[in-house]
N, C-alpha and C positions, 0 to 999 in steps of 0.2 A: 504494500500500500504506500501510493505517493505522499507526500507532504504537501498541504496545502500552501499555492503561492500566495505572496504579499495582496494581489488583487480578487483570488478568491477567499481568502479570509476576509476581507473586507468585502467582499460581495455577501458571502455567509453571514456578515452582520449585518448588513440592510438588510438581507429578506428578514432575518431574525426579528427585525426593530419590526420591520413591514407586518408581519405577522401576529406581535406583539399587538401593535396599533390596531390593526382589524381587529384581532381577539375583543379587543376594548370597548371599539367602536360598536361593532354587531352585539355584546351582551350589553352596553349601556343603551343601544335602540331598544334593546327587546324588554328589559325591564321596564323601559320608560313605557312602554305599553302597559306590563301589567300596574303599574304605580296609577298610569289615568282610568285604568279599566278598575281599579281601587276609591280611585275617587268618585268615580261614576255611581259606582255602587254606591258608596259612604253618600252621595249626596240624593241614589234613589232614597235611601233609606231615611237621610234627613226631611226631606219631603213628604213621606206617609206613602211611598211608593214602592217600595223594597224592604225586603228582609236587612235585619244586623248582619254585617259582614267584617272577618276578622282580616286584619294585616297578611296573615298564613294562608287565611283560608285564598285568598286572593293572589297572592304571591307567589307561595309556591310552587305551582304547575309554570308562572313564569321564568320564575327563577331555574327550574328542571331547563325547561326549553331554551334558556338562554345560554345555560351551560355545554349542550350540546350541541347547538347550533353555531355558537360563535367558534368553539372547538373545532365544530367542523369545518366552517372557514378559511379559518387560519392552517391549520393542519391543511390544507387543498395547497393556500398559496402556500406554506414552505414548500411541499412537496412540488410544486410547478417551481420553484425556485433555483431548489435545490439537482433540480433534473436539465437545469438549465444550464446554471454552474457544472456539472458534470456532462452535459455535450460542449459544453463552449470548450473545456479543458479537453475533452477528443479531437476535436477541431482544431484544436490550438498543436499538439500532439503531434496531427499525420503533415504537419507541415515540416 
């Protein structure tokens, strides 16, 4: 096994950061869903409209789906990343 050069290390931290950043990005969207679909509730319920609804009971299944999905994500881009960096070092190779 080669050692990585100076530019694919530093390429392996930007997807790293990249990845990072999405993870972030895609679980603070997705909570931010279920947090209004909380309030929504909290304010059917303030109205004489809706049942009592708890933090948990409403979070949750967000939180679940947030973990997964934004995992998914980001794990997709390293993986296009890092398959990238590994052709571009083939290429780089049969010269």
């Amino acid at each position: 096994m080669q050692r990585l050069t100076r530019r694919e290390r530093v390429l392996v931290a930007v997807w790293l950061a990249l990845g990072v950043l999405l993870w972030n990005g895609v679980y603070d969207m997705t909570l931010g869903k279920g947090i209004k679909e909380y309030l929504f509730r909290s304010a059917l319920h303030d109205a004489g409209r809706g049942p009592q609804v708890t933090i948990p009971s409403v979070l949750d299944p967000f939180v679940f789906d947030a973990l997964w999905v934004s995992t998914f994500w980001a794990s997709l881009v390293m993986l296009a990343g890092l398959v990238t960096i590994r052709t571009l070092r083939r290429n780089d190779g049969s010269r």
